[in-house]
PyMOL Python script that loads the backbone (N, CA, C, O; Angstrom):
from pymol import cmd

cmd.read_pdbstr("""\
ATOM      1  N   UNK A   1      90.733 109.145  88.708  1.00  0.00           N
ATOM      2  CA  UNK A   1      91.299 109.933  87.645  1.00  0.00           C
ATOM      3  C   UNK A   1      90.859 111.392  87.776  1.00  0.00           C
ATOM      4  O   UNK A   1      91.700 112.290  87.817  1.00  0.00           O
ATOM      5  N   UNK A   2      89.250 111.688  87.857  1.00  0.00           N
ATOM      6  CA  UNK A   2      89.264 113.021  88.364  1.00  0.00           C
ATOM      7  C   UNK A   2      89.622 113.384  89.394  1.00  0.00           C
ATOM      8  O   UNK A   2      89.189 114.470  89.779  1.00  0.00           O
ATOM      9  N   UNK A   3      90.396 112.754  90.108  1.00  0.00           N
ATOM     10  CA  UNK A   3      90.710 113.803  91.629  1.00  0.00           C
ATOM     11  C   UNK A   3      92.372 113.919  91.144  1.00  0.00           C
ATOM     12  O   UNK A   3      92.868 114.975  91.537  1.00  0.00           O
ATOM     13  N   UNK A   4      92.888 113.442  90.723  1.00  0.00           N
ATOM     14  CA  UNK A   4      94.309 113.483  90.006  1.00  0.00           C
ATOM     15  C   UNK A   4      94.528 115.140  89.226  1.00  0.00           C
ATOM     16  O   UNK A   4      95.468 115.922  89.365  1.00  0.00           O
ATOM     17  N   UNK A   5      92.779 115.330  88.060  1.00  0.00           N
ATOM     18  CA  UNK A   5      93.084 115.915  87.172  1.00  0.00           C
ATOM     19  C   UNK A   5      92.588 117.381  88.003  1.00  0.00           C
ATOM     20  O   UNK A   5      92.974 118.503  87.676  1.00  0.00           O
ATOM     21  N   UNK A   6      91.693 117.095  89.090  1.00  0.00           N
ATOM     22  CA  UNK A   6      91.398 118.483  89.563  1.00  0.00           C
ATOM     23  C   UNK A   6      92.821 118.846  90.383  1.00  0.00           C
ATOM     24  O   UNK A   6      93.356 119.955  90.375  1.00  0.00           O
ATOM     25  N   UNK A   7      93.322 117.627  91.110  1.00  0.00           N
ATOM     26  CA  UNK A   7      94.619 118.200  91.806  1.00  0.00           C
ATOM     27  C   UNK A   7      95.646 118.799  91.626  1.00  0.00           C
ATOM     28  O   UNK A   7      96.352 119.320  92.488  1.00  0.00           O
ATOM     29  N   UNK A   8      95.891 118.759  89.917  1.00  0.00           N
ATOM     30  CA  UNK A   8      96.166 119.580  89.045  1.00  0.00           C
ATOM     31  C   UNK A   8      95.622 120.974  88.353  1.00  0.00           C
ATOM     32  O   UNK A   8      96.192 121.764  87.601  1.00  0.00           O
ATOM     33  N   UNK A   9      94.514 120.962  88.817  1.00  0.00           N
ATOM     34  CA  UNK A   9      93.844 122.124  88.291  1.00  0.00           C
ATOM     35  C   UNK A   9      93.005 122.633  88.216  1.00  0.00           C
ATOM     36  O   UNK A   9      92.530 123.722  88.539  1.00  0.00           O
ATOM     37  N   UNK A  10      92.602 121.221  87.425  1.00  0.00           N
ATOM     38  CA  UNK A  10      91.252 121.115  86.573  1.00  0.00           C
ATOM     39  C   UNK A  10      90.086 121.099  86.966  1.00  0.00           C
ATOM     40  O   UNK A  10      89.835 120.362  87.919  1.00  0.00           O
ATOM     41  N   UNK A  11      89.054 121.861  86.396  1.00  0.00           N
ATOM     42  CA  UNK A  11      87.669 122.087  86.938  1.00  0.00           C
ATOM     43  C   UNK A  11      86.774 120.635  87.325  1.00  0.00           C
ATOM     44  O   UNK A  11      87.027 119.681  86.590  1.00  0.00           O
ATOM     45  N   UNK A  12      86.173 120.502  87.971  1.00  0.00           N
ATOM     46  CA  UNK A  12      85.093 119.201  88.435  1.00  0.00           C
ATOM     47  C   UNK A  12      84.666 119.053  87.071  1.00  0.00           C
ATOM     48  O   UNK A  12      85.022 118.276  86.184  1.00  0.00           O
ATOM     49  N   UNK A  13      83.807 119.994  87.112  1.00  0.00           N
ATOM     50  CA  UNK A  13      82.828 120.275  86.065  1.00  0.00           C
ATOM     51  C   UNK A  13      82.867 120.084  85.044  1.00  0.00           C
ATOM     52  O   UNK A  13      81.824 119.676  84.532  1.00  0.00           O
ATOM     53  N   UNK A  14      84.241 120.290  84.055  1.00  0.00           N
ATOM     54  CA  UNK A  14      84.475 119.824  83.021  1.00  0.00           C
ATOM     55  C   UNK A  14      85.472 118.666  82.846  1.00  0.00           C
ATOM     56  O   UNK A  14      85.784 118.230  81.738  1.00  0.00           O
ATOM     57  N   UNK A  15      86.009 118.141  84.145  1.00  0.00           N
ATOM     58  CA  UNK A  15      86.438 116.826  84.411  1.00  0.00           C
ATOM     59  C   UNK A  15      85.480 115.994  83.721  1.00  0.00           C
ATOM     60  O   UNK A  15      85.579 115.162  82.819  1.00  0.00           O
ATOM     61  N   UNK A  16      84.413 116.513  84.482  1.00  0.00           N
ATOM     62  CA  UNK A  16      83.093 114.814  84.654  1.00  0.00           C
ATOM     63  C   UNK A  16      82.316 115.122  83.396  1.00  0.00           C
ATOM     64  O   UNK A  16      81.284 114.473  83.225  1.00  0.00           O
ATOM     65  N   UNK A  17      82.730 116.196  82.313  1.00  0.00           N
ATOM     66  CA  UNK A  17      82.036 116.108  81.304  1.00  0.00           C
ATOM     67  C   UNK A  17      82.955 115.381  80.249  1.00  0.00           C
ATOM     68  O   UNK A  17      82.641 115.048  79.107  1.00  0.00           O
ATOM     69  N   UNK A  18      83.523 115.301  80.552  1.00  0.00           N
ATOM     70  CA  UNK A  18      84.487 115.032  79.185  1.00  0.00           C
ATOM     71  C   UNK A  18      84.647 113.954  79.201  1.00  0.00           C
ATOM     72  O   UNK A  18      84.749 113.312  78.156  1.00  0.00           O
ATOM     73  N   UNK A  19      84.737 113.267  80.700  1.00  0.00           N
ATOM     74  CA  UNK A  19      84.309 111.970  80.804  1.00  0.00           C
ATOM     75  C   UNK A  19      83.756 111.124  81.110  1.00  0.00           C
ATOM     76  O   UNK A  19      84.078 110.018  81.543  1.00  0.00           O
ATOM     77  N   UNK A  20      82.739 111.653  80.874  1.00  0.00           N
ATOM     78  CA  UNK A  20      80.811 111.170  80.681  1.00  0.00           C
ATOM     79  C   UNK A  20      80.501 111.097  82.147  1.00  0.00           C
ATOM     80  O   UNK A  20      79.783 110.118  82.353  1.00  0.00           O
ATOM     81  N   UNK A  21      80.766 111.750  83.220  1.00  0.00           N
ATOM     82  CA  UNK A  21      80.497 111.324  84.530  1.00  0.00           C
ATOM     83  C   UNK A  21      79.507 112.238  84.813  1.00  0.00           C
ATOM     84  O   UNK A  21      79.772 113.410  84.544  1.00  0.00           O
ATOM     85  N   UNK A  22      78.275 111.953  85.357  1.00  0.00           N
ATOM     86  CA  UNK A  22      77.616 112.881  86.335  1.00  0.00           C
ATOM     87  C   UNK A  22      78.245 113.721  87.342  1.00  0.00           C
ATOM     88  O   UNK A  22      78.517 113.017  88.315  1.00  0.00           O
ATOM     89  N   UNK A  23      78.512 114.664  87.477  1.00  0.00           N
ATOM     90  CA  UNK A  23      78.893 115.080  88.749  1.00  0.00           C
ATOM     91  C   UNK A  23      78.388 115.270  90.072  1.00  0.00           C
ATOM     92  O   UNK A  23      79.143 115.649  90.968  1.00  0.00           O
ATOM     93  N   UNK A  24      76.953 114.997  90.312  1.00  0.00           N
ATOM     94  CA  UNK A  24      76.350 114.395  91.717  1.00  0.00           C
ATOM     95  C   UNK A  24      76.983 112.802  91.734  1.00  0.00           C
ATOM     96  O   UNK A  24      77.316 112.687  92.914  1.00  0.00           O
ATOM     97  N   UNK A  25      77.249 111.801  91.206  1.00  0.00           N
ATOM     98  CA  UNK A  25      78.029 110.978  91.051  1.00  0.00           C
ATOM     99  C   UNK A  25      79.431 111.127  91.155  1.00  0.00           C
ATOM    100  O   UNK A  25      80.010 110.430  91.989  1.00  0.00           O
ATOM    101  N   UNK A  26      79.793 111.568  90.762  1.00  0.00           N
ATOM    102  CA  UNK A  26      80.976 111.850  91.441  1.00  0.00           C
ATOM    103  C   UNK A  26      81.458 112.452  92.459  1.00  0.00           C
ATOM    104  O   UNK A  26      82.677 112.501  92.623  1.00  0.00           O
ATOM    105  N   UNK A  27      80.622 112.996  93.294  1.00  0.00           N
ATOM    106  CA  UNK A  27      80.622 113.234  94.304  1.00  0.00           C
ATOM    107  C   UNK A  27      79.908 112.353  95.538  1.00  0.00           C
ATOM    108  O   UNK A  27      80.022 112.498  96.756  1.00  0.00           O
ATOM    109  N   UNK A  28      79.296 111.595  94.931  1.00  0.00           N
ATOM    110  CA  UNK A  28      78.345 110.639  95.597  1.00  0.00           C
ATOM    111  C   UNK A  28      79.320 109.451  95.915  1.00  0.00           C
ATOM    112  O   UNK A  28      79.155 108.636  96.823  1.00  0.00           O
ATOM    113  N   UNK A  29      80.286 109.480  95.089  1.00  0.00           N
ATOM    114  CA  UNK A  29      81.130 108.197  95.140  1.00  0.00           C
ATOM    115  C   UNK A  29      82.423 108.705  96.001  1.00  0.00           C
ATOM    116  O   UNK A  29      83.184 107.849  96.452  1.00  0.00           O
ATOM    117  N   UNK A  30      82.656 109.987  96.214  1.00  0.00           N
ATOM    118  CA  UNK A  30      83.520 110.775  97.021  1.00  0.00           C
ATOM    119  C   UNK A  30      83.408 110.455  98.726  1.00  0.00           C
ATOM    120  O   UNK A  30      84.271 110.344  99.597  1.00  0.00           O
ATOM    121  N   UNK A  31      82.030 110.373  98.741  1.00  0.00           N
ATOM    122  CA  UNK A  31      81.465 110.632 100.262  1.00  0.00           C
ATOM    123  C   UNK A  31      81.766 109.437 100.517  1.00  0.00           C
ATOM    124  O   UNK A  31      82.274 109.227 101.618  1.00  0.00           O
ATOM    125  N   UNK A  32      81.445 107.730  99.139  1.00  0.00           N
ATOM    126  CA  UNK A  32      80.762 106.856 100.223  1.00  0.00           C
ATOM    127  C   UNK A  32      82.158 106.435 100.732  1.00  0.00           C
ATOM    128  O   UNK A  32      83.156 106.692 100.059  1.00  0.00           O
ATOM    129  N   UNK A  33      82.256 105.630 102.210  1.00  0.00           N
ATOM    130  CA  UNK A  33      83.445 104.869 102.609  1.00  0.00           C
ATOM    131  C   UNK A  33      83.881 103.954 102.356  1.00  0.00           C
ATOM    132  O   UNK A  33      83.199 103.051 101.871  1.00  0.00           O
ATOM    133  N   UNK A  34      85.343 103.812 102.610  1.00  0.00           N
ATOM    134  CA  UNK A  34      86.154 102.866 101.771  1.00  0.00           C
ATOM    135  C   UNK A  34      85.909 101.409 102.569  1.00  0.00           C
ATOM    136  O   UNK A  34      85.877 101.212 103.784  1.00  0.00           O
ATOM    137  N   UNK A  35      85.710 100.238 101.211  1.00  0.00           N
ATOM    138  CA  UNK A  35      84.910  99.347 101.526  1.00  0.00           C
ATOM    139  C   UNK A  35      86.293  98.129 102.091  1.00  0.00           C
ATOM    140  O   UNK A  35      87.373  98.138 101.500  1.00  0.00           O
ATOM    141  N   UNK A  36      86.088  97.390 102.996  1.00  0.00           N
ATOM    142  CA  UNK A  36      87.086  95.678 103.057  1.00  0.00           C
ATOM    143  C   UNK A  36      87.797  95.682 101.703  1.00  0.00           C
ATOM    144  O   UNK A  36      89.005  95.914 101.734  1.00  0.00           O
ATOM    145  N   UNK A  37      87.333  95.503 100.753  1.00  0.00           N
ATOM    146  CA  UNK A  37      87.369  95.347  99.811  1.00  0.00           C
ATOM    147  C   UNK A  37      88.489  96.067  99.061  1.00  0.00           C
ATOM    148  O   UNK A  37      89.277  95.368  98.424  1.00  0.00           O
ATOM    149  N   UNK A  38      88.631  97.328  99.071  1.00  0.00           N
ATOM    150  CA  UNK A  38      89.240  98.274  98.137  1.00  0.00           C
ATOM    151  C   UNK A  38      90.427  98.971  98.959  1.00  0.00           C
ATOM    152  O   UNK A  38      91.257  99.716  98.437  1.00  0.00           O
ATOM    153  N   UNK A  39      90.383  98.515 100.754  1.00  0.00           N
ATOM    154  CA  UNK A  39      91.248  98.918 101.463  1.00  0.00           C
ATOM    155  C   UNK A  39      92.497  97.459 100.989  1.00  0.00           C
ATOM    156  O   UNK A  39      93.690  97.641 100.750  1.00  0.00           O
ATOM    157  N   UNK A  40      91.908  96.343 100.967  1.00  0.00           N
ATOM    158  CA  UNK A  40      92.788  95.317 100.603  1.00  0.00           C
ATOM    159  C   UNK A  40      93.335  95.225  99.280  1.00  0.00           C
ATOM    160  O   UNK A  40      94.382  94.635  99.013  1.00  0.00           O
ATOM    161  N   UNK A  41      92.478  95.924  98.321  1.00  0.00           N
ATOM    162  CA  UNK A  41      93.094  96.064  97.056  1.00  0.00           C
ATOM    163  C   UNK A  41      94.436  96.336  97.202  1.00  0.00           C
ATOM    164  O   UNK A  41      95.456  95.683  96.987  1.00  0.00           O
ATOM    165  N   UNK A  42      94.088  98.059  97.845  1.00  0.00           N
ATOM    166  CA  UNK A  42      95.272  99.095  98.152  1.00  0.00           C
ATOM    167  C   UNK A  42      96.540  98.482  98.829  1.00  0.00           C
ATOM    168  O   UNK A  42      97.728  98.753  98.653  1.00  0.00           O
ATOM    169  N   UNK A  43      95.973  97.629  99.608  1.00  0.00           N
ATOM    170  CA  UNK A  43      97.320  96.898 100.704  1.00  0.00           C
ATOM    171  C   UNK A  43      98.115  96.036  99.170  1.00  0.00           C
ATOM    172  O   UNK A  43      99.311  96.165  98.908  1.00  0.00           O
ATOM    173  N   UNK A  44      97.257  95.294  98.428  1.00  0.00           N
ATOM    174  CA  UNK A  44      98.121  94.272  98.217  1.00  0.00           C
ATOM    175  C   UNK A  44      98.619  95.103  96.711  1.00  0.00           C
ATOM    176  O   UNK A  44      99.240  94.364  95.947  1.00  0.00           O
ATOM    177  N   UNK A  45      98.438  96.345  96.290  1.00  0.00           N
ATOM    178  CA  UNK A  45      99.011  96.866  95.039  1.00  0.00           C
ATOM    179  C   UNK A  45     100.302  97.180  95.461  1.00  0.00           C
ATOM    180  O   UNK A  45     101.240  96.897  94.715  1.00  0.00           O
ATOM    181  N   UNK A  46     100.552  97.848  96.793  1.00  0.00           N
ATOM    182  CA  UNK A  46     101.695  98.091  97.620  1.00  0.00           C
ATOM    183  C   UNK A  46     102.711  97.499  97.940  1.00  0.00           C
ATOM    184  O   UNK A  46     103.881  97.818  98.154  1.00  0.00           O
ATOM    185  N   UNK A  47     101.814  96.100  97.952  1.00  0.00           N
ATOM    186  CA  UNK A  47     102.853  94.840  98.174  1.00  0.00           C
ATOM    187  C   UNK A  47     103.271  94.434  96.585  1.00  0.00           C
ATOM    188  O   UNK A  47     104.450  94.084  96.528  1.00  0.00           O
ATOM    189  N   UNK A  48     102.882  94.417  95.859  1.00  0.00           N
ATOM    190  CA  UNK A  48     102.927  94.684  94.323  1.00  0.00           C
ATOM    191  C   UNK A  48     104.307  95.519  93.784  1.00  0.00           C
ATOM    192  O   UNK A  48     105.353  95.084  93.303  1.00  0.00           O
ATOM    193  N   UNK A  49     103.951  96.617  94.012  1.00  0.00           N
ATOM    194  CA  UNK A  49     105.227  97.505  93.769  1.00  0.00           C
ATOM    195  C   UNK A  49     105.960  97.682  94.593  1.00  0.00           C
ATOM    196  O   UNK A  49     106.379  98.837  94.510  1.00  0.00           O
ATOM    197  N   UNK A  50     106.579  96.909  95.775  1.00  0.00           N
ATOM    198  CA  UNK A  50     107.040  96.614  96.438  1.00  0.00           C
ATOM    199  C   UNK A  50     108.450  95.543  95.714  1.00  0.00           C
ATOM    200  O   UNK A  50     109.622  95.773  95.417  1.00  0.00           O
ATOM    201  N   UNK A  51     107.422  94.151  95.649  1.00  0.00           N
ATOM    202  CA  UNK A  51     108.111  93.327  95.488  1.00  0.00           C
ATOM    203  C   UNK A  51     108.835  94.072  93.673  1.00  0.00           C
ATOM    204  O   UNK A  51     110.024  93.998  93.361  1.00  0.00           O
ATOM    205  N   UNK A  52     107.808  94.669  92.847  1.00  0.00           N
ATOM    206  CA  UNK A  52     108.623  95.046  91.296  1.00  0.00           C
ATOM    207  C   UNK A  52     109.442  95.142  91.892  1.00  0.00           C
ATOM    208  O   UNK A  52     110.199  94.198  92.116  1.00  0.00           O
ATOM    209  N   UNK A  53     109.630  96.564  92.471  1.00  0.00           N
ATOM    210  CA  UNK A  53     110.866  97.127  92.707  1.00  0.00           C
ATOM    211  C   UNK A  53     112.250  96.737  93.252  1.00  0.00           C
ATOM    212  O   UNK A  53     113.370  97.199  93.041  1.00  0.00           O
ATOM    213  N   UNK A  54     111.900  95.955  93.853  1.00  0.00           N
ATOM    214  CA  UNK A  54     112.865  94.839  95.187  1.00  0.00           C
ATOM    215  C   UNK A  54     113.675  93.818  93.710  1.00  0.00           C
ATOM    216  O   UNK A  54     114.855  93.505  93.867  1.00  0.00           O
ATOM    217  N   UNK A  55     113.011  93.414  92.482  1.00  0.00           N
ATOM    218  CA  UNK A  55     113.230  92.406  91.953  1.00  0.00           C
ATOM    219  C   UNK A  55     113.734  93.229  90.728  1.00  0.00           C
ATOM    220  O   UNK A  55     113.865  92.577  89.693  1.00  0.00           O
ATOM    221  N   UNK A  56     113.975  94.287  90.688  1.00  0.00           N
ATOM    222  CA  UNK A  56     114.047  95.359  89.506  1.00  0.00           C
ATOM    223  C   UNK A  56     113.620  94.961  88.494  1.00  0.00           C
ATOM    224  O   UNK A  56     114.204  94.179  87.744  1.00  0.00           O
ATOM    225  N   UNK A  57     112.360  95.519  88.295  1.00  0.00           N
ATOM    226  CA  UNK A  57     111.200  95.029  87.267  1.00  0.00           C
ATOM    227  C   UNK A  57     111.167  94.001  86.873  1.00  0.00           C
ATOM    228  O   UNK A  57     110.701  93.983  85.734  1.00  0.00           O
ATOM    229  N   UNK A  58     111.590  92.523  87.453  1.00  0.00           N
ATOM    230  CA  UNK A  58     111.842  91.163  86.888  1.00  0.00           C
ATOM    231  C   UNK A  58     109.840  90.981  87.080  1.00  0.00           C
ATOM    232  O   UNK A  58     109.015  90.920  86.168  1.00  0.00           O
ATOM    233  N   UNK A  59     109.600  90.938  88.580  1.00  0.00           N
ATOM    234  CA  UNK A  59     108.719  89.862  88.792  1.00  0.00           C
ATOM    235  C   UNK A  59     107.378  91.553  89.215  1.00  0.00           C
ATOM    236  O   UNK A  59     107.693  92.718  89.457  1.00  0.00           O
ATOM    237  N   UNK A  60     106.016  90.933  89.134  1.00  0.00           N
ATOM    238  CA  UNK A  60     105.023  92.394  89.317  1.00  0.00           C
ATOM    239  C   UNK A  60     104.420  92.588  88.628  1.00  0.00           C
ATOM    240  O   UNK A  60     103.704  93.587  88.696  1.00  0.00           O
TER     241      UNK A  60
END
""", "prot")
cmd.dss("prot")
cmd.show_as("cartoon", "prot")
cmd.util.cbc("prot")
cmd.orient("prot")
């Protein structure tokens, strides 16, 4: 969500205040690499809005 709201604009700084985030934390979580885990998330959300779309918002 903050990389959305800075990509828009918005300062780090008062990103991660407003929503309670540390900002060495949030940057800490920037660096680390993307895990098995969260790369497969990504695959199968894809396949997700994939199939919505294919089924026009029936099934998803």
């Amino acid at each position: 969500m903050i990389d959305s709201l800075v990509a828009a604009g918005a300062p780090v700084d008062r990103c991660c205040r407003i929503l309670g985030v540390a900002r060495q934390n949030y940057y800490k979580a920037k660096r680390r690499p993307t895990t098995p885990t969260q790369l497969r998330r990504e695959w199968l959300t894809g396949l997700i809005r994939e199939v919505h779309v294919a089924s026009r918002g029936t099934y998803g």
